[in-house]
GUNUBA-142706 format. One record per residue: residue number from 1; residue in three letters; chain; y, x, z of N, C-alpha, C, O in turn. Coordinates in nm, 2 decimals, always signed. Example, Ala and Ser with C-alpha at 12.3 -4.5 7.8 and 13.67 -1.06 7.14 Angstrom:
! residues 2
   numar   panu   keke       nv       nu       nw      cav      cau      caw       cv       cu       cw       ov       ou       ow
       1    ala      A    -0.57    +1.32    +0.78    -0.45    +1.23    +0.78    -0.33    +1.32    +0.78    -0.33    +1.42    +0.85
       2    ser      A    -0.22    +1.28    +0.71    -0.11    +1.37    +0.71    +0.00    +1.29    +0.79    +0.11    +1.34    +0.80
//
This chain:
! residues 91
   numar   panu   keke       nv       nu       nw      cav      cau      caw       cv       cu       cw       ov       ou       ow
       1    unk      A   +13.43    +7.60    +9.23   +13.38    +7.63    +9.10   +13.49    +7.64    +9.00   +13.60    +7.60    +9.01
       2    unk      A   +13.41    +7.75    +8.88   +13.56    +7.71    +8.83   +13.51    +7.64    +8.65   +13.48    +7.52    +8.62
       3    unk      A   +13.53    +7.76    +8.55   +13.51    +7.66    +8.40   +13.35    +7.68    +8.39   +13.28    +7.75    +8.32
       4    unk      A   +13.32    +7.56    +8.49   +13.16    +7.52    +8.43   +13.11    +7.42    +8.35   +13.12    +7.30    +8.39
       5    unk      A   +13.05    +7.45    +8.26   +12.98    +7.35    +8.12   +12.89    +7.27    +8.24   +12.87    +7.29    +8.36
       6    unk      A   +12.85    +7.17    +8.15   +12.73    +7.09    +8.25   +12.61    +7.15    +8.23   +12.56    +7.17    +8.12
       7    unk      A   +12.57    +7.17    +8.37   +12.44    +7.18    +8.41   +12.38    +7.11    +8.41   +12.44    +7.00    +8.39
       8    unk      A   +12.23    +7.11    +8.41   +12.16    +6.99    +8.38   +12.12    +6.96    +8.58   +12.12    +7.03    +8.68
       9    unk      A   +12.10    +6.84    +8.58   +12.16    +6.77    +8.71   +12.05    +6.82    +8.80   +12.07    +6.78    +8.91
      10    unk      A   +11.93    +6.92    +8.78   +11.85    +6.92    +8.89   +11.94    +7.05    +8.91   +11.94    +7.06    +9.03
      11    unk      A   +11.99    +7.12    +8.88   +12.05    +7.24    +8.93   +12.15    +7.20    +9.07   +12.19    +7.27    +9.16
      12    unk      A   +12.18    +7.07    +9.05   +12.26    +7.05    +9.22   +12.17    +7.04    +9.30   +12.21    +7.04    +9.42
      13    unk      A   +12.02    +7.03    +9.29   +11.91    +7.02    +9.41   +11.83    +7.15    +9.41   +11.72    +7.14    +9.47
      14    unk      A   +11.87    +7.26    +9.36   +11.77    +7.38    +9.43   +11.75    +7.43    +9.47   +11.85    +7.48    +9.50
      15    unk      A   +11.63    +7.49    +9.53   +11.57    +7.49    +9.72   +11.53    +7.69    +9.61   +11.53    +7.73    +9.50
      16    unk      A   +11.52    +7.73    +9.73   +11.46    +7.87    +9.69   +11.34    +7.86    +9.66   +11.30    +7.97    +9.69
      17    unk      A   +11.23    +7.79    +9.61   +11.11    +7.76    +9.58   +11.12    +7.74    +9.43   +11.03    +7.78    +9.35
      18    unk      A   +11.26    +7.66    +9.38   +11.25    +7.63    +9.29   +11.30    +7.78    +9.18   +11.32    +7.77    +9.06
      19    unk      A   +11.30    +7.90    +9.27   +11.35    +8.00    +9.16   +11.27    +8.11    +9.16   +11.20    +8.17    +9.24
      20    unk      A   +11.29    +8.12    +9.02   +11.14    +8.24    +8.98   +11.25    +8.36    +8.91   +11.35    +8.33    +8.84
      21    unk      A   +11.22    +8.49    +8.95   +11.30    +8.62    +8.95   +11.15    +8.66    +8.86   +11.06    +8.62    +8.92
      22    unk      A   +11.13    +8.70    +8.80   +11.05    +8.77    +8.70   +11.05    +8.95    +8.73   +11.15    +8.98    +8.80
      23    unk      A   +10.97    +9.04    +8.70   +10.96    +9.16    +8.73   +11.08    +9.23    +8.63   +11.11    +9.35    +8.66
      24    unk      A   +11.13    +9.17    +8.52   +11.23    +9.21    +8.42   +11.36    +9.18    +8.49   +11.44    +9.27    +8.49
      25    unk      A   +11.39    +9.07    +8.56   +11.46    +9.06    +8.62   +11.50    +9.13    +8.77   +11.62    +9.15    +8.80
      26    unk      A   +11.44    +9.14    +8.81   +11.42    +9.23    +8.99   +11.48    +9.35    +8.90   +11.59    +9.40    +8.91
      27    unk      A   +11.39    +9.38    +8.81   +11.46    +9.61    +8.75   +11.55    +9.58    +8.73   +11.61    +9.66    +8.79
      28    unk      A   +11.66    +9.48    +8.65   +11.77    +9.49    +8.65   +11.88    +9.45    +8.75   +12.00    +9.46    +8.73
      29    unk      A   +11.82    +9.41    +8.86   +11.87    +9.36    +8.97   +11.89    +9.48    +9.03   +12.01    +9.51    +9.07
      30    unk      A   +11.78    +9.58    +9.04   +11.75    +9.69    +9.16   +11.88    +9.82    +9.10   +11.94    +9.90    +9.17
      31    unk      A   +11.88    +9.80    +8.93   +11.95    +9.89    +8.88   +12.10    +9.88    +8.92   +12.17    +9.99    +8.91
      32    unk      A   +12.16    +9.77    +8.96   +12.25    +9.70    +8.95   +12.30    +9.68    +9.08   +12.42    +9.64    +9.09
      33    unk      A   +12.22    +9.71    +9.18   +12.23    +9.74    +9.31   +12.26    +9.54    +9.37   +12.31    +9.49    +9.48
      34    unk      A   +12.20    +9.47    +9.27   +12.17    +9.34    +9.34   +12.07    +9.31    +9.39   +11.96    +9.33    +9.33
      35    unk      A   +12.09    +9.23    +9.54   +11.90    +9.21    +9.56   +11.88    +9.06    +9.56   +11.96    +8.97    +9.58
      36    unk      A   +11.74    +9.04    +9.53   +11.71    +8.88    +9.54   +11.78    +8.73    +9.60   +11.82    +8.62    +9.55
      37    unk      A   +11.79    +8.82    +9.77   +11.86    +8.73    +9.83   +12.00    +8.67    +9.76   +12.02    +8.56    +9.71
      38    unk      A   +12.07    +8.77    +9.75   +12.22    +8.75    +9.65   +12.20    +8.62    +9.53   +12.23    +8.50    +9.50
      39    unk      A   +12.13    +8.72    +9.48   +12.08    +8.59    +9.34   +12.05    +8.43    +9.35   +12.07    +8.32    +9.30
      40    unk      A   +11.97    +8.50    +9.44   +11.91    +8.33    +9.53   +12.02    +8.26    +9.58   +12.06    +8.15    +9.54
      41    unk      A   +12.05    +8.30    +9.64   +12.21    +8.24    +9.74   +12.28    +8.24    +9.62   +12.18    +8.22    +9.56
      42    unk      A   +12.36    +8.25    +9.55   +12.40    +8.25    +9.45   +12.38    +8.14    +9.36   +12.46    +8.08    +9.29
      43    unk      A   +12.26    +8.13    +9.35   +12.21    +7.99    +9.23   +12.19    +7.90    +9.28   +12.21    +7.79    +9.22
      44    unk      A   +12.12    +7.90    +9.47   +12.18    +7.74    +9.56   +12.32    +7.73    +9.58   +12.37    +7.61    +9.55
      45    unk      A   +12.40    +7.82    +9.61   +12.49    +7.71    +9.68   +12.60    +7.72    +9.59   +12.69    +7.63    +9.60
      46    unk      A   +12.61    +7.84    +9.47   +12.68    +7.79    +9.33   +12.85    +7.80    +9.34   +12.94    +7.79    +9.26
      47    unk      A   +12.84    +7.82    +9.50   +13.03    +7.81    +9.49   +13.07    +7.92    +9.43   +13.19    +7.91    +9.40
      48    unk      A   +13.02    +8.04    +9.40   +13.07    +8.13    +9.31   +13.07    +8.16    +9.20   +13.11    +8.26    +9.14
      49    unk      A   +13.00    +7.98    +9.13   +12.97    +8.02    +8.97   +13.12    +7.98    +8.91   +13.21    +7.90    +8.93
      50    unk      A   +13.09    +8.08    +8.81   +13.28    +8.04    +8.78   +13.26    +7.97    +8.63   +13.31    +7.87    +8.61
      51    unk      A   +13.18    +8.04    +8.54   +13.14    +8.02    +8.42   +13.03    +7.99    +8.40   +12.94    +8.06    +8.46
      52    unk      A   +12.97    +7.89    +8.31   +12.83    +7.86    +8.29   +12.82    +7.84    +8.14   +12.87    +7.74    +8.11
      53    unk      A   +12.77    +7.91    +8.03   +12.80    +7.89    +7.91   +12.64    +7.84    +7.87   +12.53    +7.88    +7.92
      54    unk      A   +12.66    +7.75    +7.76   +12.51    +7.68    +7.74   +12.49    +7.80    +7.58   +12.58    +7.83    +7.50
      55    unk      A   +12.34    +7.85    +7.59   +12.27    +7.89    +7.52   +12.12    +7.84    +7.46   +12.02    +7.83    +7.53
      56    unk      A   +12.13    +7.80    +7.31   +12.01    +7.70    +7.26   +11.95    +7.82    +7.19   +12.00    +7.88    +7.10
      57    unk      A   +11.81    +7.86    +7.25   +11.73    +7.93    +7.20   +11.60    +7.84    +7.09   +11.54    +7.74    +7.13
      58    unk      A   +11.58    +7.90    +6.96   +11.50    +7.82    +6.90   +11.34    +7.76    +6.98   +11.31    +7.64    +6.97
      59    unk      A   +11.27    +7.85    +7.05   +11.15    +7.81    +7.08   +11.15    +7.82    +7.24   +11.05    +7.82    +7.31
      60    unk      A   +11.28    +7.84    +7.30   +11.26    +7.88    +7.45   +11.32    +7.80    +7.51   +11.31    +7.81    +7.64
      61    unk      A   +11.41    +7.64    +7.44   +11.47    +7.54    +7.52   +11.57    +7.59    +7.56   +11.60    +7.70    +7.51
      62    unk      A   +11.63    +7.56    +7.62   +11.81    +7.60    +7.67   +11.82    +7.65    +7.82   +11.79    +7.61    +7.93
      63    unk      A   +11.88    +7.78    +7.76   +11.92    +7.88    +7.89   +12.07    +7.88    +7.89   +12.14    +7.86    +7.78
      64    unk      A   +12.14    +7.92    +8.01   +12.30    +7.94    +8.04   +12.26    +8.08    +8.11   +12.18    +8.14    +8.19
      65    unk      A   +12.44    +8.11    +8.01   +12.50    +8.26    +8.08   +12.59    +8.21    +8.17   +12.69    +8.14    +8.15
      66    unk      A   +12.55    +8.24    +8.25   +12.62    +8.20    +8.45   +12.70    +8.36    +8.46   +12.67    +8.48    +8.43
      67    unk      A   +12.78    +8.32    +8.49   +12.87    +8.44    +8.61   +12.94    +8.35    +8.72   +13.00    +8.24    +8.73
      68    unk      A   +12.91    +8.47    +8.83   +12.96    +8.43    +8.98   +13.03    +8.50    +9.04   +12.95    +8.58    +9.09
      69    unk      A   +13.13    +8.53    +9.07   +13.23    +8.58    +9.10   +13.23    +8.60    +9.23   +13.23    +8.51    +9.31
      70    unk      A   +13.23    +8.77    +9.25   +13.15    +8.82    +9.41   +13.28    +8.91    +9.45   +13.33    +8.90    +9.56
      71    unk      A   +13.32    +8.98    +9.38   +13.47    +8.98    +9.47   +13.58    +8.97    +9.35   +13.59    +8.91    +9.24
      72    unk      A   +13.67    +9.04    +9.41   +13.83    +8.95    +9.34   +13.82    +9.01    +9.20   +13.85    +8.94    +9.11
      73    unk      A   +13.77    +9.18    +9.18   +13.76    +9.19    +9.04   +13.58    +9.23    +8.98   +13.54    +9.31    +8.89
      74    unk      A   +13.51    +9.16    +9.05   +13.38    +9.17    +9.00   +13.30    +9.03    +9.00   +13.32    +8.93    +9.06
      75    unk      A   +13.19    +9.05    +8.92   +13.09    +8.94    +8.88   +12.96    +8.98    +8.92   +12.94    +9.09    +8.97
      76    unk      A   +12.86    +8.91    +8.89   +12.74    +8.86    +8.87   +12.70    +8.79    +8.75   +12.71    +8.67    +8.74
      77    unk      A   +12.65    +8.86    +8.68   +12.57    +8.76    +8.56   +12.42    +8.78    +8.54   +12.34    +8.87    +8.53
      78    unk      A   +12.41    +8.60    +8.51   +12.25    +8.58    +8.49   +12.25    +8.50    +8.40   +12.35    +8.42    +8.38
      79    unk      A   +12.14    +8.50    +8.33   +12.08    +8.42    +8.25   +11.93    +8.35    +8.27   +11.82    +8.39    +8.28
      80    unk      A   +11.98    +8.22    +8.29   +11.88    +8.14    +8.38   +11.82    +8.06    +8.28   +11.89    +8.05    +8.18
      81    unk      A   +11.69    +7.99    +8.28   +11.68    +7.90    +8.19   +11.57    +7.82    +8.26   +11.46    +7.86    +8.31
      82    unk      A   +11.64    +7.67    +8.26   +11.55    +7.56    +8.30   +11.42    +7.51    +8.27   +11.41    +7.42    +8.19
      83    unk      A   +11.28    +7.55    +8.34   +11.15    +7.50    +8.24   +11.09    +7.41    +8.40   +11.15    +7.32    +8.46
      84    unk      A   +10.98    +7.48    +8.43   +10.93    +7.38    +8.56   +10.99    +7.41    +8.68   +10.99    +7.34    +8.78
      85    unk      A   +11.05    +7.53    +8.66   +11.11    +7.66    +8.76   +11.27    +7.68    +8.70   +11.31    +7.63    +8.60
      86    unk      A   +11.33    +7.75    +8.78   +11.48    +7.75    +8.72   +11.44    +7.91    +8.73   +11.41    +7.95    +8.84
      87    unk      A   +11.45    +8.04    +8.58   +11.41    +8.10    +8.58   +11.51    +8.23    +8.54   +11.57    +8.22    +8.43
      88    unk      A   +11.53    +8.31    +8.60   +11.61    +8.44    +8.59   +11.55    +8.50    +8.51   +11.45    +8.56    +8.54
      89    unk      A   +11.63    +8.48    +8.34   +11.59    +8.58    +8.29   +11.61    +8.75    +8.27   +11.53    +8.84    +8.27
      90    unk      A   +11.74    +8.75    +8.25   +11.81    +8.87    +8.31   +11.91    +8.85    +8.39   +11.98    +8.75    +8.39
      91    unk      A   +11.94    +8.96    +8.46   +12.08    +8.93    +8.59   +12.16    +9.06    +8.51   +12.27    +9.10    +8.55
//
């Protein structure tokens, strides 16, 4: 890993059940030529998150801009935010 803010601590325990991809998220995924799996794998096993920046939204509770670093000059970015589900808001 590399300069990551703290996560909030259930993010070291998440099962692919625990992640919800929204239909806003999948079209930017599909546009972007990323698919689910990636994302998914990506937010369990986290060894590619390089950056995790905390974002406090007034009425939406706190979401982070994640990037994960998928080859030597490319990323992955999402915007996830923690409610009952760990939720992809955009990728």
């Amino acid at each position: 890993m590399g300069k990551v803010n703290k996560l909030p601590a259930v993010y070291c325990e998440l099962k692919e059940e625990d992640i919800d991809i929204p239909t806003h998220a999948e079209i930017r995924a599909i546009q972007r030529q990323i698919t689910n799996k990636e994302i998914i794998d990506n937010l369990i096993k986290a060894e590619n998150l390089y950056v995790a920046i905390k974002q406090q939204e007034a009425n939406k509770g706190t979401r982070y801009d994640c990037y994960f670093k998928v080859t030597h000059n490319g990323c992955h970015r999402y915007i996830i935010a923690f409610t009952k589900k760990v939720v992809v808001v955009t990728v």
